[in-house]
Backbone as XML, in Angstrom:
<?xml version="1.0"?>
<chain id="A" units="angstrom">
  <residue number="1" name="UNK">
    <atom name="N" x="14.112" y="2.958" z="-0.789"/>
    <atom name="CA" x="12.696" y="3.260" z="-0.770"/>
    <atom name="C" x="12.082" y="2.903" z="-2.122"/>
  </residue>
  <residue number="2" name="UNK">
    <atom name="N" x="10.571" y="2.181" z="-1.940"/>
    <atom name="CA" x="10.191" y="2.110" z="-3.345"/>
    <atom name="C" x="8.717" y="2.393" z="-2.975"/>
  </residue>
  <residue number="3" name="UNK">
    <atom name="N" x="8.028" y="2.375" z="-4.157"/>
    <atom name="CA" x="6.119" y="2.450" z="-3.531"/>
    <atom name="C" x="5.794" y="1.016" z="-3.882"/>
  </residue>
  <residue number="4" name="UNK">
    <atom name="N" x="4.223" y="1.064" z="-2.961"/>
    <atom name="CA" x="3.661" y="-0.210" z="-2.890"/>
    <atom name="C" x="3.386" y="-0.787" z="-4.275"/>
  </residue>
  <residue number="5" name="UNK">
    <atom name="N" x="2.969" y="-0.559" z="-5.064"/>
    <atom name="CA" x="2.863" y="-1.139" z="-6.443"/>
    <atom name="C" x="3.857" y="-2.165" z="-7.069"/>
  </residue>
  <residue number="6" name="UNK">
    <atom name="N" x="5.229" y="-1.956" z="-6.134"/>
    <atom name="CA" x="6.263" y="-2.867" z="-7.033"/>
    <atom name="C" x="6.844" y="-4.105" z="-5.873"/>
  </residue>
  <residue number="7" name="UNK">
    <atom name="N" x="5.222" y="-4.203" z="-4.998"/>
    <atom name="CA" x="5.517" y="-5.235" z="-3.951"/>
    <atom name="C" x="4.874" y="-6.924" z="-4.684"/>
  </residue>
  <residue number="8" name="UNK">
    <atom name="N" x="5.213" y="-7.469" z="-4.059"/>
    <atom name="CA" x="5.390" y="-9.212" z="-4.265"/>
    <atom name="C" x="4.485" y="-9.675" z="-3.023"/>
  </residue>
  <residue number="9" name="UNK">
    <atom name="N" x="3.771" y="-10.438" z="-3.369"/>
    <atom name="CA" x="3.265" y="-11.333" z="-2.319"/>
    <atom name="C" x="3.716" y="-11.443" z="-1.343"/>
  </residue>
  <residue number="10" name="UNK">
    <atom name="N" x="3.820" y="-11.737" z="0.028"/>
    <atom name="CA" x="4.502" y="-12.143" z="1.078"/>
    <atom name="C" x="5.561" y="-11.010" z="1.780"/>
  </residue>
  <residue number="11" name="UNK">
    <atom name="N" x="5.914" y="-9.881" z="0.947"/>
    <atom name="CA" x="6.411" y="-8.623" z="1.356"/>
    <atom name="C" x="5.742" y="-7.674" z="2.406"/>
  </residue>
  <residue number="12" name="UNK">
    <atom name="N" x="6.707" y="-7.609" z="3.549"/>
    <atom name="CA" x="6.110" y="-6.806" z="4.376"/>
    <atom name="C" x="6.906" y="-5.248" z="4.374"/>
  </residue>
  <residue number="13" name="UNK">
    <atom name="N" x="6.044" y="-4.303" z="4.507"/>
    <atom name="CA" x="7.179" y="-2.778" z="4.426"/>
    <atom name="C" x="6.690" y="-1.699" z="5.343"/>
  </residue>
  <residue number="14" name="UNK">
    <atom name="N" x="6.862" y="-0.531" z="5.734"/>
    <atom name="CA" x="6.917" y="0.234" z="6.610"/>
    <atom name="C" x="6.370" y="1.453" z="6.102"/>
  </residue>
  <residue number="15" name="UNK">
    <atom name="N" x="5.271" y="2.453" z="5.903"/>
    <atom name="CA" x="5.057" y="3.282" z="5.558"/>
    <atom name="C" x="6.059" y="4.391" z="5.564"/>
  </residue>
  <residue number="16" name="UNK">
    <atom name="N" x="5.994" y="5.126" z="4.528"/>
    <atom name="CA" x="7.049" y="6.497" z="4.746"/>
    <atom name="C" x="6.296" y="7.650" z="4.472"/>
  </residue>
  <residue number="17" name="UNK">
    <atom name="N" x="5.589" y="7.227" z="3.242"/>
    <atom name="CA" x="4.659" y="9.062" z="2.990"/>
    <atom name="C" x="3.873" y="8.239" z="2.320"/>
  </residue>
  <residue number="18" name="UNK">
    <atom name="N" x="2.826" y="9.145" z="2.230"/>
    <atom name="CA" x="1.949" y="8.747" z="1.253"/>
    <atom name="C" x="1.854" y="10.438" z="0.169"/>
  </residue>
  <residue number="19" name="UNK">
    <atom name="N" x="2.445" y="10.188" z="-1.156"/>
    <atom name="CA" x="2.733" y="11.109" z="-2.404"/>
    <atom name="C" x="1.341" y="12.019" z="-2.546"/>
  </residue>
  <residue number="20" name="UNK">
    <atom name="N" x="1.216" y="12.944" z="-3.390"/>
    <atom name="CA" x="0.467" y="13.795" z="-3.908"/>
    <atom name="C" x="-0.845" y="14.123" z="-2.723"/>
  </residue>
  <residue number="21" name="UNK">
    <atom name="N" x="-1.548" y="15.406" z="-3.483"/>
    <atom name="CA" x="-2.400" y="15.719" z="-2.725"/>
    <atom name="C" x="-3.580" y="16.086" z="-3.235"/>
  </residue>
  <residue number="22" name="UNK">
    <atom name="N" x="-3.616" y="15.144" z="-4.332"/>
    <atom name="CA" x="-5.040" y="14.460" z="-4.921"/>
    <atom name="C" x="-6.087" y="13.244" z="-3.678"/>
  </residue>
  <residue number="23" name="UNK">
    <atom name="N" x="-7.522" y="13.470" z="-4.420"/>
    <atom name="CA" x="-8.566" y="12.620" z="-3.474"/>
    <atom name="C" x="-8.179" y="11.337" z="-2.934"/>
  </residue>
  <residue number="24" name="UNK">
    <atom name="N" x="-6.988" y="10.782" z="-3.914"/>
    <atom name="CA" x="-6.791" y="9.251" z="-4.233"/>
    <atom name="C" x="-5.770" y="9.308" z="-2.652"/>
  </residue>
  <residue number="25" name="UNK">
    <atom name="N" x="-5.085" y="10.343" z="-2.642"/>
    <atom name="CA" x="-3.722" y="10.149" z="-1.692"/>
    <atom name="C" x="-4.618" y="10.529" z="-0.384"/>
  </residue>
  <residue number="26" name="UNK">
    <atom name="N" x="-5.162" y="11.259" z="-0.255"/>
    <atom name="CA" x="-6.078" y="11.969" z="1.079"/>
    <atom name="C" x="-6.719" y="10.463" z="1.149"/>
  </residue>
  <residue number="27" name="UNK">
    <atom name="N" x="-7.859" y="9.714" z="0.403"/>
    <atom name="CA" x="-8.490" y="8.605" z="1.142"/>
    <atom name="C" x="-7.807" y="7.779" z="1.339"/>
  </residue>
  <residue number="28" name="UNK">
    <atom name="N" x="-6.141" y="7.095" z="0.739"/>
    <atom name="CA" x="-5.529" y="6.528" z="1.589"/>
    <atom name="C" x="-5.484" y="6.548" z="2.738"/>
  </residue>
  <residue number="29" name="UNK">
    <atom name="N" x="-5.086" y="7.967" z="3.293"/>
    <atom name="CA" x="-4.659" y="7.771" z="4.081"/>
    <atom name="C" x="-5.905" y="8.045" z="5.386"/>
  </residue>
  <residue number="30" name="UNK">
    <atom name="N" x="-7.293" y="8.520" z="4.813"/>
    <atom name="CA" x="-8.193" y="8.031" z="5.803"/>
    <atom name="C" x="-8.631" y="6.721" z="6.051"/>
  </residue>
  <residue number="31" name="UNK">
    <atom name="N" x="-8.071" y="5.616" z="5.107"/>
    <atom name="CA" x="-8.715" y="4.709" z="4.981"/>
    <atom name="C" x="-6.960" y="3.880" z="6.056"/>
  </residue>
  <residue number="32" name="UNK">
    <atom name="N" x="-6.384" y="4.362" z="6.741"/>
    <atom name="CA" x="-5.284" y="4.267" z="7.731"/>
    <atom name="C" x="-3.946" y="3.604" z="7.142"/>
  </residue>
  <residue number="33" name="UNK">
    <atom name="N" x="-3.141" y="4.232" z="5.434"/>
    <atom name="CA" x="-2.347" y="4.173" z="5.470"/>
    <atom name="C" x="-1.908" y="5.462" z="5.734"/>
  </residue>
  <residue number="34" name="UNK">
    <atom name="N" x="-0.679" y="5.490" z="6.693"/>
    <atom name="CA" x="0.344" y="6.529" z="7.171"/>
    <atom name="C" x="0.873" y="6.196" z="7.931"/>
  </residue>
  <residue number="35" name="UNK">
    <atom name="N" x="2.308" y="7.389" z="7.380"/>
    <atom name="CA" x="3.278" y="6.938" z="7.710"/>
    <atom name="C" x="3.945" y="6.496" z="9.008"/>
  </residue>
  <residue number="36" name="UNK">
    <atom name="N" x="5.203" y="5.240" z="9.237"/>
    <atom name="CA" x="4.884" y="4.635" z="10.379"/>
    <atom name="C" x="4.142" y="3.285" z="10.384"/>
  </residue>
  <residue number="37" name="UNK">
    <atom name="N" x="3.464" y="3.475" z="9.397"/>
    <atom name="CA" x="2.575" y="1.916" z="9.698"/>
    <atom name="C" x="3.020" y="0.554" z="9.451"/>
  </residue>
  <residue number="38" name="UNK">
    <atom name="N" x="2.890" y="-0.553" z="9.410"/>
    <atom name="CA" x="3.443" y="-2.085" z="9.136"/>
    <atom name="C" x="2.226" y="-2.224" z="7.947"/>
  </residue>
  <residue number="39" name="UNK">
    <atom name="N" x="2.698" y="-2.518" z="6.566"/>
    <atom name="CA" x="1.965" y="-2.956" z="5.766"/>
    <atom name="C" x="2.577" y="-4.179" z="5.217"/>
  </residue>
  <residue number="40" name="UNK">
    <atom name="N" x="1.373" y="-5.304" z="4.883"/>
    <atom name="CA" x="2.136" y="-6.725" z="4.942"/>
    <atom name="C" x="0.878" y="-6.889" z="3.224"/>
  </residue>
  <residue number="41" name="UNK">
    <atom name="N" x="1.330" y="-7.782" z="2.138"/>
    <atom name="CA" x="1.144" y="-7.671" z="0.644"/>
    <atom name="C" x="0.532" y="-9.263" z="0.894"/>
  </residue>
  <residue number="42" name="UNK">
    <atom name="N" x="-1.125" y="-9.244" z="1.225"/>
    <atom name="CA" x="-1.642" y="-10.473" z="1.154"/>
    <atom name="C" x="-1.859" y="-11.467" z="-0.082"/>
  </residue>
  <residue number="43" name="UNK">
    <atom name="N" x="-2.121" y="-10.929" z="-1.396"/>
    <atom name="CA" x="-2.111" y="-11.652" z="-2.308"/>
    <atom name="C" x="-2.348" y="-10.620" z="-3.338"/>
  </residue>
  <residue number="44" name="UNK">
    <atom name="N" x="-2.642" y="-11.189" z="-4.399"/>
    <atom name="CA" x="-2.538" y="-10.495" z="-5.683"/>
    <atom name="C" x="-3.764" y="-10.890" z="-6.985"/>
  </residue>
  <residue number="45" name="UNK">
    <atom name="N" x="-4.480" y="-10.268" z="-7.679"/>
    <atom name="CA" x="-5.404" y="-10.674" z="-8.604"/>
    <atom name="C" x="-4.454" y="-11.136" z="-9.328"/>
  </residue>
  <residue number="46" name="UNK">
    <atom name="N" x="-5.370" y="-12.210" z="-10.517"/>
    <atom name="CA" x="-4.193" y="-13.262" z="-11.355"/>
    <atom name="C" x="-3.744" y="-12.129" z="-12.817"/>
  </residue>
  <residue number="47" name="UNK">
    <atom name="N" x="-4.401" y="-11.017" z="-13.034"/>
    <atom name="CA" x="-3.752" y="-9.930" z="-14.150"/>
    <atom name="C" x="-2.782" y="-8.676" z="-13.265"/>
  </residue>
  <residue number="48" name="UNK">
    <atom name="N" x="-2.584" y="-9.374" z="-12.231"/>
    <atom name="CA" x="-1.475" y="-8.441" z="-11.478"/>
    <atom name="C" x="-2.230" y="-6.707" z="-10.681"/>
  </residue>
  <residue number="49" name="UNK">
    <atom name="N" x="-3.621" y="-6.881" z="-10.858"/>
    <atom name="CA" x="-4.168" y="-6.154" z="-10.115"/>
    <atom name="C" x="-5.758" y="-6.072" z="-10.144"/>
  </residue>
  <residue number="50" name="UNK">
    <atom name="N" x="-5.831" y="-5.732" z="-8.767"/>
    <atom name="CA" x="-5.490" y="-5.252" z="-7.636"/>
    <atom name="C" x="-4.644" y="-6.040" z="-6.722"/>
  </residue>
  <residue number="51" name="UNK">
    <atom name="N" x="-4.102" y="-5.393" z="-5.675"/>
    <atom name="CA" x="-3.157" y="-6.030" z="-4.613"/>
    <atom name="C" x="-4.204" y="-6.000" z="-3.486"/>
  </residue>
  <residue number="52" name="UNK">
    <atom name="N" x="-4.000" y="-7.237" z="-2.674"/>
    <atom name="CA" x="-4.298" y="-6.849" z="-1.260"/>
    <atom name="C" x="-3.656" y="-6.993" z="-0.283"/>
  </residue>
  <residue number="53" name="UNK">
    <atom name="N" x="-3.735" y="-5.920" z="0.649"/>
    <atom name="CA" x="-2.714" y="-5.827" z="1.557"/>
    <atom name="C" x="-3.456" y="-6.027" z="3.420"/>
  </residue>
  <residue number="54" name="UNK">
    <atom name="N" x="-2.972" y="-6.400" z="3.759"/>
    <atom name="CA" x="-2.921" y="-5.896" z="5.272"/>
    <atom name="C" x="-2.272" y="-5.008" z="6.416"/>
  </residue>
  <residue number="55" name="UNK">
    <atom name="N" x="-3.315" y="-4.506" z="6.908"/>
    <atom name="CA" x="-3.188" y="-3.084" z="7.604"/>
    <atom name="C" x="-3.786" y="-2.565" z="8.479"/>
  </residue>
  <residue number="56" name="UNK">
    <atom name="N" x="-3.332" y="-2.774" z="10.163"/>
    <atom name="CA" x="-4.082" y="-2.298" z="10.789"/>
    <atom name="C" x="-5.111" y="-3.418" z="11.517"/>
  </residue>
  <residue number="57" name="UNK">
    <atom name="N" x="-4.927" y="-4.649" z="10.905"/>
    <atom name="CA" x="-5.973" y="-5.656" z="11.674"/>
    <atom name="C" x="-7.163" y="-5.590" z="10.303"/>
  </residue>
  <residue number="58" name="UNK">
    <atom name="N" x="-6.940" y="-5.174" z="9.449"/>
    <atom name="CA" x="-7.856" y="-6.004" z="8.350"/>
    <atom name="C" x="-7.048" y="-5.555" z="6.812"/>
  </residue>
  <residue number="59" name="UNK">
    <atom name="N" x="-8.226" y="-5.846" z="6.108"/>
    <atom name="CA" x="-7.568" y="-6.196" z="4.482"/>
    <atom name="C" x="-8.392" y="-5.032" z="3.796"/>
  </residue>
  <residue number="60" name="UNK">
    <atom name="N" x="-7.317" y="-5.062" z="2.680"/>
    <atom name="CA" x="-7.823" y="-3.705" z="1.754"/>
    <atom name="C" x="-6.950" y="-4.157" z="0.182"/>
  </residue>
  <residue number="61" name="UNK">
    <atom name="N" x="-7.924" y="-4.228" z="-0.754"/>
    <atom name="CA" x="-7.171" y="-4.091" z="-2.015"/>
    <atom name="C" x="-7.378" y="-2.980" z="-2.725"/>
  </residue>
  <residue number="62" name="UNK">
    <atom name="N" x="-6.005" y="-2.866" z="-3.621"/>
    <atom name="CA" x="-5.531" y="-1.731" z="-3.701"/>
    <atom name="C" x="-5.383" y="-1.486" z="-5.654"/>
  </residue>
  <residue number="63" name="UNK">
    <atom name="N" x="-5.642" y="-0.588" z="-6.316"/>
    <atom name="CA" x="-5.274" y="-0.903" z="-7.868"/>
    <atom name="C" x="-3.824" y="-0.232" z="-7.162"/>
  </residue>
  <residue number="64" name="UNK">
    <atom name="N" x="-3.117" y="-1.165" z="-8.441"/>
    <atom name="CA" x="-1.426" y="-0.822" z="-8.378"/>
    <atom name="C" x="-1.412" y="0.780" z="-8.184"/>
  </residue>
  <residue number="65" name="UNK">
    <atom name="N" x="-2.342" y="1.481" z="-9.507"/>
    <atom name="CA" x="-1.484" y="3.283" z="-9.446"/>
    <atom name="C" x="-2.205" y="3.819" z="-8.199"/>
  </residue>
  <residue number="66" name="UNK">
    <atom name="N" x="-3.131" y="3.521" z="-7.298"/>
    <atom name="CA" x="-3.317" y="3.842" z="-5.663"/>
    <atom name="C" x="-1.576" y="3.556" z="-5.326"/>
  </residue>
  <residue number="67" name="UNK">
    <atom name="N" x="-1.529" y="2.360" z="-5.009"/>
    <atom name="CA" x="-0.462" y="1.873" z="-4.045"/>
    <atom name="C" x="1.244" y="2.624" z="-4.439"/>
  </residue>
  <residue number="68" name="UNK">
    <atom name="N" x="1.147" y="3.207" z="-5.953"/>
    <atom name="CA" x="2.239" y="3.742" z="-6.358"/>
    <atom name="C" x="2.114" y="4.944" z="-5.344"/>
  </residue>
  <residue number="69" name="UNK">
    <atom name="N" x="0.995" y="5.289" z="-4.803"/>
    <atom name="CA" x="1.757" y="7.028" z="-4.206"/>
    <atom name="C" x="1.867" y="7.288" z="-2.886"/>
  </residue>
  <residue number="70" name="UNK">
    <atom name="N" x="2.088" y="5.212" z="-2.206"/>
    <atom name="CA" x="2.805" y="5.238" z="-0.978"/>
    <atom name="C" x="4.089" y="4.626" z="-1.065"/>
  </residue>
  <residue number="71" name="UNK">
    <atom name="N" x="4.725" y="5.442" z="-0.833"/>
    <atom name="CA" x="5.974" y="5.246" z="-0.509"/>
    <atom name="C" x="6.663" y="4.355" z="1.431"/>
  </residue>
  <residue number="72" name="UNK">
    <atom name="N" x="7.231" y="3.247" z="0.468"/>
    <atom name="CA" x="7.862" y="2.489" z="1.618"/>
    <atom name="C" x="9.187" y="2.106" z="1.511"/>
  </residue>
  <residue number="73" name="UNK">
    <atom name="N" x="9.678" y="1.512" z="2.922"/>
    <atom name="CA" x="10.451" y="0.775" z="3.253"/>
    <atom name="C" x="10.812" y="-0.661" z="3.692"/>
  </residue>
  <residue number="74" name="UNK">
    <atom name="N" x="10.876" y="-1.444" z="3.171"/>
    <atom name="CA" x="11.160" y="-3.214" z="3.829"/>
    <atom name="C" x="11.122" y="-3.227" z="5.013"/>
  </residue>
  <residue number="75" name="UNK">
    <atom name="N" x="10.171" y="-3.525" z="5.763"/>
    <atom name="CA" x="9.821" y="-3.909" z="7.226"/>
    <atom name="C" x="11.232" y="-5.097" z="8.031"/>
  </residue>
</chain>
């Protein structure tokens, strides 16, 4: 298991939790990461952030310390 922050381009992974129970972790997961889900790592800003990912049938970028407090698995 690792969190999204230490994903690579072209990496697809599997939701497991999404961490803490700060505003940042709650609108994740209204914004439909949870756990269970297929998250696929569309590209990347050229200073290494934000990430964008796909999820759900559309796109969302992410600053890295968001994506650190979901926790995944390699799809």
């Amino acid at each position: 298991m690792s969190d999204l922050s230490q994903a690579k381009v072209g990496d697809t992974f599997t939701v497991q939790n999404v961490t803490g129970d700060d505003a940042v972790s709650v609108r994740l997961m209204e914004m439909g990461i949870t756990p269970g889900i297929e998250v696929s790592v569309i590209g990347c800003a050229p200073l290494g952030d934000p990430i964008e990912i796909e999820i759900r049938g559309y796109r969302l970028s992410l600053r890295r310390t968001e994506a650190a407090c979901v926790v995944c698995d390699p799809a």
